[in-house]
N, C-alpha and C positions, 0 to 999 in steps of 0.2 A: 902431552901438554894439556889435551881438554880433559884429563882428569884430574889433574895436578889443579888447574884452572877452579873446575866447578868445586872440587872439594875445600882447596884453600879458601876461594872468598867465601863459601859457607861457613865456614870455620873462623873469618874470621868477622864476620858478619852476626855471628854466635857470640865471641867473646866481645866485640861490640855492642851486645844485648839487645840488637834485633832481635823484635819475637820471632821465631822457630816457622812460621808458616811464612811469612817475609823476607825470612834468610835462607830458603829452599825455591821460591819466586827467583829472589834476585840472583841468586847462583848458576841457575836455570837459566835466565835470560842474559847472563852474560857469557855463559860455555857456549850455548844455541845463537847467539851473535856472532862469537867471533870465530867460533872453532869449529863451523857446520856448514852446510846449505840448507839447512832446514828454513824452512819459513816461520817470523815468531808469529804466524796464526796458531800454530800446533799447540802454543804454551795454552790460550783459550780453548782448543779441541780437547786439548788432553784432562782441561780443569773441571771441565765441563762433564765431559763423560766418565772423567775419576768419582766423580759425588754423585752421577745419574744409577746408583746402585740402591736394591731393595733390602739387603742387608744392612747397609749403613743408615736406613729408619730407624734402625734397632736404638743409635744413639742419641737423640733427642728422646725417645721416649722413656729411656731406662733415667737419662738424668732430668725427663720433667716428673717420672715415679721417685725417685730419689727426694725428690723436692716438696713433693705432696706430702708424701708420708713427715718428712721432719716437718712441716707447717698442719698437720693433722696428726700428731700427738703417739707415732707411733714409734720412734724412736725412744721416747723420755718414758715410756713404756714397757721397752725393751728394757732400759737400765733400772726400773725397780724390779724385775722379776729377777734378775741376773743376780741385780744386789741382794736380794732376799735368799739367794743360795751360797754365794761364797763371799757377803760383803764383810764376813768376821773374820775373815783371815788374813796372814799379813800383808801387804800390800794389795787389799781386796778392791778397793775403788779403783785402782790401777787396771786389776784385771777384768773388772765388768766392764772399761773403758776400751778395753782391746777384744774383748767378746763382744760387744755391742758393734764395735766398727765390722768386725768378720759377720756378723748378721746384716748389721745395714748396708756392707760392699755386696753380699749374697745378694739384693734389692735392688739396689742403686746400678751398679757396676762401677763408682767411681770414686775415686781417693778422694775428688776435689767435694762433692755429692757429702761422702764420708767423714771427714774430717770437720766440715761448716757443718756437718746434723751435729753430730755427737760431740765434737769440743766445743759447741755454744754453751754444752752446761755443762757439761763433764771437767772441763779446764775449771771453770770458778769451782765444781764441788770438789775437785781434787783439793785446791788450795786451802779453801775453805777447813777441809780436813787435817791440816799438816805439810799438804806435799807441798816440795819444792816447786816456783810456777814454771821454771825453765825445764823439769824435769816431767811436770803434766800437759805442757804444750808438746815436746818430745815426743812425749808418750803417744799422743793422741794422734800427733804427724805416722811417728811410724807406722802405728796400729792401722791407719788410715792406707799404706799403700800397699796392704793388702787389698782393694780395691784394686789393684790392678790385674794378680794375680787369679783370685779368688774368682769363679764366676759366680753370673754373667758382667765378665770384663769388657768395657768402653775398648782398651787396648788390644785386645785381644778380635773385636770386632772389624778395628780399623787393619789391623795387619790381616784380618782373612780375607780380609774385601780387596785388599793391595796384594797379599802374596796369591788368593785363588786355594789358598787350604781354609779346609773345611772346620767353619767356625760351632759347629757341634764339638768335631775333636778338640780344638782349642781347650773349650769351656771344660773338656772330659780332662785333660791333661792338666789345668791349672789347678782340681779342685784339691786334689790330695797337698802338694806344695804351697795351699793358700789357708789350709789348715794348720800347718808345720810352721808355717812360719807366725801364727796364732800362739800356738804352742810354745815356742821358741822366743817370743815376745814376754810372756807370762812369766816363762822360766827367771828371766833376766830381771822382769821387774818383781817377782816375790826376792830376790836376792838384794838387790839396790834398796827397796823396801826396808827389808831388814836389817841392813847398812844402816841407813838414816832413821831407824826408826818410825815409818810409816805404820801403822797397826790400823787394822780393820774396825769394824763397829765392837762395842763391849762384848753384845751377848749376839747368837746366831739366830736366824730367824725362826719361829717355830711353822711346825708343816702347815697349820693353820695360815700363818700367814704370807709362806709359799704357793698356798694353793691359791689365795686370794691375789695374788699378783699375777700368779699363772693363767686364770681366767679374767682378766684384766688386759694379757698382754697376747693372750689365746690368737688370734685373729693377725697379728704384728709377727708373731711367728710364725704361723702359716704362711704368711708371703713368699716369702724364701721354697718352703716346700711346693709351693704352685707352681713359680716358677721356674725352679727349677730342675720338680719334677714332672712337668709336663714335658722340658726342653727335652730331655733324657729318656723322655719314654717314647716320645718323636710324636706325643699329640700335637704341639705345633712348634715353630723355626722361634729363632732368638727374636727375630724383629716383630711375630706374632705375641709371644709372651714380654718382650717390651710392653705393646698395647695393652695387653693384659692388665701386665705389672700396674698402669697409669688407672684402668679403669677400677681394678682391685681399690689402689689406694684412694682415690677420689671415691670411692663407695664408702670405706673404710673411715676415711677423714672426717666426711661428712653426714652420715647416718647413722656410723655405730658409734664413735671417738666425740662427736660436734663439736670440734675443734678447728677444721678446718672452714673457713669464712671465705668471704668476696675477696679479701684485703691480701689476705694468705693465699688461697688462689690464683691470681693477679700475680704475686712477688713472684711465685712458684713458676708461670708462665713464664716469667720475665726475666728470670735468673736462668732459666734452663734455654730461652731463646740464645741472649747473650754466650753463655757456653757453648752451645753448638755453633755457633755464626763461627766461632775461631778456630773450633775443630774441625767445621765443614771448610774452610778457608787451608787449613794445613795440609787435610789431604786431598784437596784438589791437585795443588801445586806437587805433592810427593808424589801424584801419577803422572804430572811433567817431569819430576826432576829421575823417579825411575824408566821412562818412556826415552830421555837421553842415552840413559847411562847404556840401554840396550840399542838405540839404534846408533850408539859411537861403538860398542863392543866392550865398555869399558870393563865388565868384568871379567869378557874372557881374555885383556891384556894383563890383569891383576893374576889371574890364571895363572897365563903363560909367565909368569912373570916369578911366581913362587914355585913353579915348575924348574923352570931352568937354573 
């Protein structure tokens, strides 16, 4: 009954459109009321020591890098060098829009990070070109949740700090499948492209002025490779190359790019504050509502259950 309990009002606490960190609280505190002896102090012990974790600094800092970098010019960066190689081919603004996202989730770690950088402008320039706007907002959603996938993954941090596996391997296992599904994005939209008649720029860039966007965007590309091959080489832990990540880009923004300002700065702080407040709020309560499920036995009654 207290699994039936906790998971229904979750459930339907969800299709009620309680946010997600709200409807794992109140589902929690209604199993632990009526279907325990626990004391509901635990729900506060549990929230408390769930987010008292050095891994999970990793995510504030990867989405106030994330944030830096698109308000210091390294994203829109990204998109002319990409565009300078494949912007002539059939649905080519399409595909630097989904290359750009698999570089900037490689940075950020986050679809949400991902998707506000690169469809600020990407969406108007697709339009602007031709494309359908429901089909470049699409585009730029999907592309975007590669971010989750793709390391260093926001998601993939919170489940190693919850499950106790090791957020190195995580980020090792996502990276090949965060590629493929880049790939497999591309595929889809050169074909749709072609469909509708999407077509690239007239003529293809010459190496001249490849090279010149490359050394442009020289520095915006490197990002990814710091981070993520220091992660990989075990010079330092994902929450150390977060910090990285943030002082990289604040160097980046503001001495080499001078795009990045007070104003930009500020929003940057303030946007990534507000995002973590909600994610640090979700998984407080997910280490109450799994800290139930183990001290009621609930999964090894689901066990037994598909056993017999």
């Amino acid at each position: 009954m207290s699994a039936l309990v906790l998971f229904g009002s979750f459930f339907v606490l969800l299709l009620l459109t309680v946010p997600i960190g709200y409807a794992i609280g109140i589902s929690s505190l209604i199993a632990i009321y009526y279907y325990s002896d626990i004391p509901l102090i635990i729900i506060a012990q549990k929230a408390i020591t769930g987010v008292d974790s050095f891994p999970l600094l990793a995510i504030p800092f990867f989405m106030l890098a994330g944030n830096l970098m698109s308000s210091g010019g390294i994203a829109k960066r990204l998109v002319n060098f990409f565009d300078s190689l494949i912007g002539h081919v059939t649905g080519g603004l399409g595909m630097v829009t989904i290359i750009v996202c698999m570089f900037f989730a490689a940075i950020s770690g986050s679809a949400v990070a991902t998707v506000s950088a690169v469809g600020a402008f990407m969406i108007p320039e697709m339009v602007s070109h031709g494309y359908n706007k429901p089909f470049s907002a699409a585009l730029t959603e999907a592309a975007g949740t590669i971010g989750v996938i793709i390391p260093p993954s926001i998601p993939f941090v919170i489940y190693g700090v919850v499950s106790g596996t090791s957020i190195t391997d995580l980020f090792t296992a996502g990276f090949l499948p965060g590629i493929m599904m880049g790939i497999a994005l591309m595929v889809v939209c050169y074909f749709v492209s072609k469909k509708n008649g999407y077509r690239g720029k007239e003529k293809a860039s010459t190496p001249a002025e490849i090279w010149k966007t490359f050394k442009d965007a020289f520095w915006a590309i490197l990002s990814p490779v710091i981070i993520l091959g220091g992660i990989y080489s075990g010079f330092f832990t994902p929450t150390e190359a977060a910090v990285i990540s943030v002082v990289y880009s604040f160097i980046i923004g503001v001495f080499v790019y001078k795009e990045l300002d007070i104003k930009g700065a500020y929003q940057s702080f303030k946007d990534a504050i507000v995002v973590n407040g909600a994610t640090t709020f979700m998984v407080g309560f997910s280490t109450v509502f799994a800290a139930f499920l183990t001290m009621a036995q609930i999964p090894n009654m689901i066990a037994r259950g598909f056993s017999d």
